[in-house]
C-alpha positions as CSV (number, residue, x, y, z in Angstrom):
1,X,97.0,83.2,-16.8
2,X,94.9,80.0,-16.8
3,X,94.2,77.6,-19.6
4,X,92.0,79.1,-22.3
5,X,91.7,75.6,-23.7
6,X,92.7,72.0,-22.9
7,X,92.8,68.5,-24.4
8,X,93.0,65.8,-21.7
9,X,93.4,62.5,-23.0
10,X,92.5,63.8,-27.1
11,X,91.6,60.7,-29.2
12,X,90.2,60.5,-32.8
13,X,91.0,57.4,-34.6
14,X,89.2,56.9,-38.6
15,X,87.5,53.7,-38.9
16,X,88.8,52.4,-42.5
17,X,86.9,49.0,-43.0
18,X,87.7,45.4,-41.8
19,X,87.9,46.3,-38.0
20,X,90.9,48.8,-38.8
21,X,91.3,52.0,-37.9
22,X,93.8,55.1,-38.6
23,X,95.0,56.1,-35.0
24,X,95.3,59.8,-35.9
25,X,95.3,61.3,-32.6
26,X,96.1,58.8,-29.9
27,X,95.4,60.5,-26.1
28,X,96.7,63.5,-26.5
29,X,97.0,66.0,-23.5
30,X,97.7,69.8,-24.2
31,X,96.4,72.7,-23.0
32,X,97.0,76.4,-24.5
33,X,96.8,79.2,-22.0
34,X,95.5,82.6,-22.4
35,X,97.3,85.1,-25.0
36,X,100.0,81.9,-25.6
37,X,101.2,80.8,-28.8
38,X,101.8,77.2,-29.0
39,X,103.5,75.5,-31.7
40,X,103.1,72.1,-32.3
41,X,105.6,70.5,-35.1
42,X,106.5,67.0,-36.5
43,X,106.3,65.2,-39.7
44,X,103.6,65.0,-42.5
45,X,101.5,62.4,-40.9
46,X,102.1,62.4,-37.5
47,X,98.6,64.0,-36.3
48,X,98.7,67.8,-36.1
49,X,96.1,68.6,-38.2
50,X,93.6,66.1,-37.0
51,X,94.5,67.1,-33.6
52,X,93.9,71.0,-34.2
53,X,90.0,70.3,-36.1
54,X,89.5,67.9,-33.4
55,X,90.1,70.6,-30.5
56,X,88.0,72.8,-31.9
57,X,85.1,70.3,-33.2
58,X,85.5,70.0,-37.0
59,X,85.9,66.3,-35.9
60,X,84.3,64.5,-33.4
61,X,86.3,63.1,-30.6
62,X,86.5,59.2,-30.2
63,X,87.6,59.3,-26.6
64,X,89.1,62.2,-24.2
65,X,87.3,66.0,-24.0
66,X,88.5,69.5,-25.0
67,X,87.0,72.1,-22.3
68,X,87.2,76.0,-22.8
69,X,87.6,77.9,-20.2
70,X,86.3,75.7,-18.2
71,X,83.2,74.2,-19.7
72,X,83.5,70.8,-21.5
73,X,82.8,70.6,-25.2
74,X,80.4,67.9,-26.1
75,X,82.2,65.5,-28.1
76,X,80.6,65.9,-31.4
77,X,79.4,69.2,-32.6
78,X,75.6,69.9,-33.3
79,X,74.8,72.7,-35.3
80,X,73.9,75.2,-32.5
81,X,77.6,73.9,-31.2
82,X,78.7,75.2,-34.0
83,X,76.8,78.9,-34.2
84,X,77.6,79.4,-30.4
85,X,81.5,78.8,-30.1
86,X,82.5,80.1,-33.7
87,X,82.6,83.4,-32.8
88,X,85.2,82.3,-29.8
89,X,87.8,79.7,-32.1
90,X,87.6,79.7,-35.8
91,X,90.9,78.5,-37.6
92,X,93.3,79.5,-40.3
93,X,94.0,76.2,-43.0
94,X,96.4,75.2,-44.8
95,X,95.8,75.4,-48.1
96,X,95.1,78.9,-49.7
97,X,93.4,77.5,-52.7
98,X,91.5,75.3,-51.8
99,X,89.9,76.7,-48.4
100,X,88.1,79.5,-50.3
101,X,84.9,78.6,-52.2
102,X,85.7,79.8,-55.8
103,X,81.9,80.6,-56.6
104,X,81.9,83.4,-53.7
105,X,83.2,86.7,-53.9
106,X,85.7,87.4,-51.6
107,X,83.4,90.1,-49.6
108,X,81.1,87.0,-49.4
109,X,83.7,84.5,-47.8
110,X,84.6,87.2,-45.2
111,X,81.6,88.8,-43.9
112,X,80.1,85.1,-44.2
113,X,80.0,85.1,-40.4
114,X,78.9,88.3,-39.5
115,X,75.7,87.3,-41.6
116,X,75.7,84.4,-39.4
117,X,76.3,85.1,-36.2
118,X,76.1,89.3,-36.0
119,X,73.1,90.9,-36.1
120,X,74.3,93.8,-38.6
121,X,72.9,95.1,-41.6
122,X,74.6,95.1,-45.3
123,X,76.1,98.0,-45.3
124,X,77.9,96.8,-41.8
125,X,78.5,93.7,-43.2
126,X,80.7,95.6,-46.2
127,X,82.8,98.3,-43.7
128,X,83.7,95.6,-41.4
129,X,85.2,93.5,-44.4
130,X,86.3,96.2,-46.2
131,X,88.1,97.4,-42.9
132,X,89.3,93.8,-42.8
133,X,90.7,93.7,-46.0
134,X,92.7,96.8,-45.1
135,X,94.0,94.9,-41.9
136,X,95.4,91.9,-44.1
137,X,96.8,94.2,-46.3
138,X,94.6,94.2,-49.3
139,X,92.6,96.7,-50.7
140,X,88.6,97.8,-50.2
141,X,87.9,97.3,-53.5
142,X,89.2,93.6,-53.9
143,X,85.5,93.0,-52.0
144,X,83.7,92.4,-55.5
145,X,86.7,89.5,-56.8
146,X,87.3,85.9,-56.8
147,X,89.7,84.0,-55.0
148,X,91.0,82.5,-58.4
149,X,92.5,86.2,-59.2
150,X,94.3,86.4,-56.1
151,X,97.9,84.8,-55.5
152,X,98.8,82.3,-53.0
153,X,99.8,84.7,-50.5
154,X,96.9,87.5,-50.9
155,X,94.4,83.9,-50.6
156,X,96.1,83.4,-47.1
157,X,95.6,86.7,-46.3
158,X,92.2,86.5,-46.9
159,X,91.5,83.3,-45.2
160,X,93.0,85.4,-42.6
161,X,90.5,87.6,-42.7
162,X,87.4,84.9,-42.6
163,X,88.9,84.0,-39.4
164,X,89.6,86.6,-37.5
165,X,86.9,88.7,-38.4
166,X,84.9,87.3,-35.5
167,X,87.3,88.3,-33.3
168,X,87.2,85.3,-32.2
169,X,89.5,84.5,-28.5
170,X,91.4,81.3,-29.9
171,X,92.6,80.2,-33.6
172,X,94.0,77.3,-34.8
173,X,96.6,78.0,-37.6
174,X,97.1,74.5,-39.7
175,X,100.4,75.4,-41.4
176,X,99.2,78.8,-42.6
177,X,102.5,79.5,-44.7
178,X,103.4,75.9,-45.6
179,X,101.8,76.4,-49.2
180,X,103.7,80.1,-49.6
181,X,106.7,81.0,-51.0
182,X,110.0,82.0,-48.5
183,X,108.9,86.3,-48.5
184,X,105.6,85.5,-48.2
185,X,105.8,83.2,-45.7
186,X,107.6,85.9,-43.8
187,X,105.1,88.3,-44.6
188,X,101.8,86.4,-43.2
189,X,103.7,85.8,-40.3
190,X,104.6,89.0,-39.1
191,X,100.8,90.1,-40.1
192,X,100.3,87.1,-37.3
193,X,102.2,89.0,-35.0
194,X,100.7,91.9,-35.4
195,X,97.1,91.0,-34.9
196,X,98.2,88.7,-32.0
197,X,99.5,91.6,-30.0
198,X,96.0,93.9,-31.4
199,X,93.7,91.5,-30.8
200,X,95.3,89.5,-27.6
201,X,94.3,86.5,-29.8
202,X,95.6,83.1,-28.3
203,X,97.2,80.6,-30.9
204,X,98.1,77.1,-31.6
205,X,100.3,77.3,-34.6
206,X,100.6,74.0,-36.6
207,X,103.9,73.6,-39.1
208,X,107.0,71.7,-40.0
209,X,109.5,74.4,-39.8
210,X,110.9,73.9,-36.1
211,X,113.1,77.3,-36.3
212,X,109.4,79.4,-37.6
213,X,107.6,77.9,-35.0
214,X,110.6,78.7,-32.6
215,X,110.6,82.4,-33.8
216,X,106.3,82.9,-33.4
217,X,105.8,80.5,-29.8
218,X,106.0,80.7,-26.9
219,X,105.8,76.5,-26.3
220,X,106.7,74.1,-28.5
221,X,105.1,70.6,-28.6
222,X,106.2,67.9,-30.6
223,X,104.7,65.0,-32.4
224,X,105.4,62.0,-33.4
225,X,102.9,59.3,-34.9
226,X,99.7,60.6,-32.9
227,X,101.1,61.1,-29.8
228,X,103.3,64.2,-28.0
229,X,106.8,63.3,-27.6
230,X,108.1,66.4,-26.0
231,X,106.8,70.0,-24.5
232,X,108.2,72.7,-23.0
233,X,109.8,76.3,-24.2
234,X,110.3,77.1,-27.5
235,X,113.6,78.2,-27.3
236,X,114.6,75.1,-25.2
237,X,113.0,72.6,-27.1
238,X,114.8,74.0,-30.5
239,X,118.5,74.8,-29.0
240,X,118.4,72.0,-26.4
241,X,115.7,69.1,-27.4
242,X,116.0,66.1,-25.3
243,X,113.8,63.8,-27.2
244,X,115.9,61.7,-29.6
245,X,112.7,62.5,-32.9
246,X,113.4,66.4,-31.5
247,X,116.8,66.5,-32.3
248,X,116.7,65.2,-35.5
249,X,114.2,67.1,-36.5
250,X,115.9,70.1,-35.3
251,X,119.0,68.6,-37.2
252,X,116.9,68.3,-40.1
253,X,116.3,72.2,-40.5
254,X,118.9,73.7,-43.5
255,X,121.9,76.4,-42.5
256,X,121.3,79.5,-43.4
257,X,125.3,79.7,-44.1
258,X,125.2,76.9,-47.7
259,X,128.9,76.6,-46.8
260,X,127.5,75.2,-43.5
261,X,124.8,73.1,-44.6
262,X,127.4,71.3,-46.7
263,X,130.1,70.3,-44.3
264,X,127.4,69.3,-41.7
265,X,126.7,65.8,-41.6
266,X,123.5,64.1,-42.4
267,X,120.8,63.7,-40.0
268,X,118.3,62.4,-42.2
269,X,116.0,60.3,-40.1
270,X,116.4,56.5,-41.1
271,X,113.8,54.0,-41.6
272,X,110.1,54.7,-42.6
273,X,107.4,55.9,-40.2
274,X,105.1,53.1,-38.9
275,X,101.6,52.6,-40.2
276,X,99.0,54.5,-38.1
277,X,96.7,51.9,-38.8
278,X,99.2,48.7,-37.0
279,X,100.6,51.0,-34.1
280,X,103.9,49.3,-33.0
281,X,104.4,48.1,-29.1
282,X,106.3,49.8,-27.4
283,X,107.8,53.3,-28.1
284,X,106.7,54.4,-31.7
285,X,109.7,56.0,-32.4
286,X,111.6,52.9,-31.7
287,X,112.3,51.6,-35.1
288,X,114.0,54.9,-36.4
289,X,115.6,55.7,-32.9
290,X,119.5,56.0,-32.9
291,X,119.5,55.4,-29.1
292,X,117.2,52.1,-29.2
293,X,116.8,50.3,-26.0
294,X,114.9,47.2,-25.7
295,X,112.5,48.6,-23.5
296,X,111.7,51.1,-26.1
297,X,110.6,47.5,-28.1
298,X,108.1,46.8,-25.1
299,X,106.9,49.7,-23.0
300,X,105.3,52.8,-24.3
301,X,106.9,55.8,-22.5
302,X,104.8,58.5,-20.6
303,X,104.9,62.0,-21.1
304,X,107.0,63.0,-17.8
305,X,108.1,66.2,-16.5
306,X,112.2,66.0,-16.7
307,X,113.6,66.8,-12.9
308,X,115.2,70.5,-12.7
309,X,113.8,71.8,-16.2
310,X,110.5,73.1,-17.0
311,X,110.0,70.1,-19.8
312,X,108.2,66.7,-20.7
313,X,109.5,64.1,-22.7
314,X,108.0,60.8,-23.7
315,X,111.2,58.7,-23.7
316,X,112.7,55.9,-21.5
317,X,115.9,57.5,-21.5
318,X,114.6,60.0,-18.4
319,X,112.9,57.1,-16.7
């Protein structure tokens, strides 16, 4: 299958005053085919986020495009952008509590876009989220309630619903489980699996956990300070990264065995993350990086294909 959608050369910097700006996304290429999951992993402040509202137009690009399925998106949404592509990619946030507008029921926040974009009448408005709130595994007659008398989980659940009532082709999930507890987490994931397989719904699936991310994609790309650092298989990025950041991020992930995760030695990542604002020459990664070089001082690498393996790394030790 073909791309469903693609981000060639992605850029969205944040102008902050005094001819600075935050280089949040910095040319980003990407594309997500057709029933794939993507994951795409790195630290708190490394870009995801911005990266995934910028694909699908909650910010406007500063330089590159985003097309889908072929056509190019214009680089800022207008309103009828909006109406005419939300019912094709709609995305799942991060935070449960505060995504959900507390003065709307929740049969209001789901059928929300049927108003908007279906032509159906009330009482088609109320089966369709009522059959929705079965699907996320809550009950009919939570339809009247507000999201503050829901928990954390059951909130996700229903921003679940919001998104996918649409049925829309694409969804971006911004670290859907980051704000849950460990069952629940497990719980909104499989419901993930679930309706990905019923709905053939195509994902790019935004978190830190490298071995949850593993376990729901099919790719794995990696980020590191606005800018991918490696791509390729999930399962081959996680058991055999080749970027120095990917292995310690995989090396950062806990043992299940505690008898493990206490004879193991540290792999804490030294030194602190460069401002996004001064963007370092050079490699980014270059200040924290246990392999060093002192081209990696000078000479920013380029996301190449390695020779023999079905992956791309940005590093100069493959060059």
């Amino acid at each position: 299958m073909g791309a469903l959608v693609s981000a060639n050369a992605l850029t969205r910097y944040f102008d902050i005053g005094k001819d600075q700006r935050v280089h949040a996304v910095d040319g980003v290429s990407l594309s997500v085919d057709e029933k794939e999951i993507v994951g795409l992993v790195g630290e708190s402040g490394s870009g995801k986020s911005t990266f995934g509202k910028t694909l699908i137009g909650l910010h406007s690009k500063t330089s590159g495009t985003v097309t889908y399925r072929g056509e190019q998106l214009p680089q800022k949404y207008a309103p009828a952008d909006f109406q005419r592509l939300a019912v094709n990619m709609q995305m799942i946030f991060q935070d449960p509590y505060s995504s959900l507008n507390p003065r709307m029921t929740v049969g209001e926040i789901i059928g929300e876009g049927l108003k908007l974009h279906m032509d159906l009448s009330g009482k088609e408005v109320r089966d369709r989220v009522a059959e929705w709130l079965e699907r996320v595994g809550l009950n009919a007659d939570h339809m009247s309630r507000y999201p503050h008398e829901f928990s954390g989980g059951q909130r996700q659940r229903i921003g679940i619903a919001r998104a996918l009532i649409l049925e829309p082709e694409f969804v971006v999930c911004d670290e859907p489980i980051s704000a849950l507890d460990v069952s629940v987490q497990a719980q909104v994931i499989n419901l993930l699996g679930e309706l990905k397989e019923k709905m053939g719904l195509t994902l790019l699936f935004i978190a830190h956990d490298l071995s949850m991310v593993r376990y729901v994609s099919d790719r794995m790309a990696v980020m590191y300070l606005g800018s991918l650092v490696e791509l390729g298989k999930a399962d081959e990025v996680y058991f055999d990264p080749k970027h120095p950041y990917t292995e310690v991020l995989v090396g950062s992930n806990p043992e299940p065995d505690p008898n493990l995760e206490r004879s193991r030695p540290s792999t804490a990542i030294q030194g602190e993350i460069p401002s996004p604002v001064n963007v370092p020459a050079g490699c980014r990664f270059a200040n924290r990086c246990p392999r060093v070089m002192d081209v990696c001082r000078n000479t920013t690498p380029e996301l190449i294909p390695l020779k023999d393996l079905d992956r791309m790394v940005a590093c100069h030790l493959y060059t």
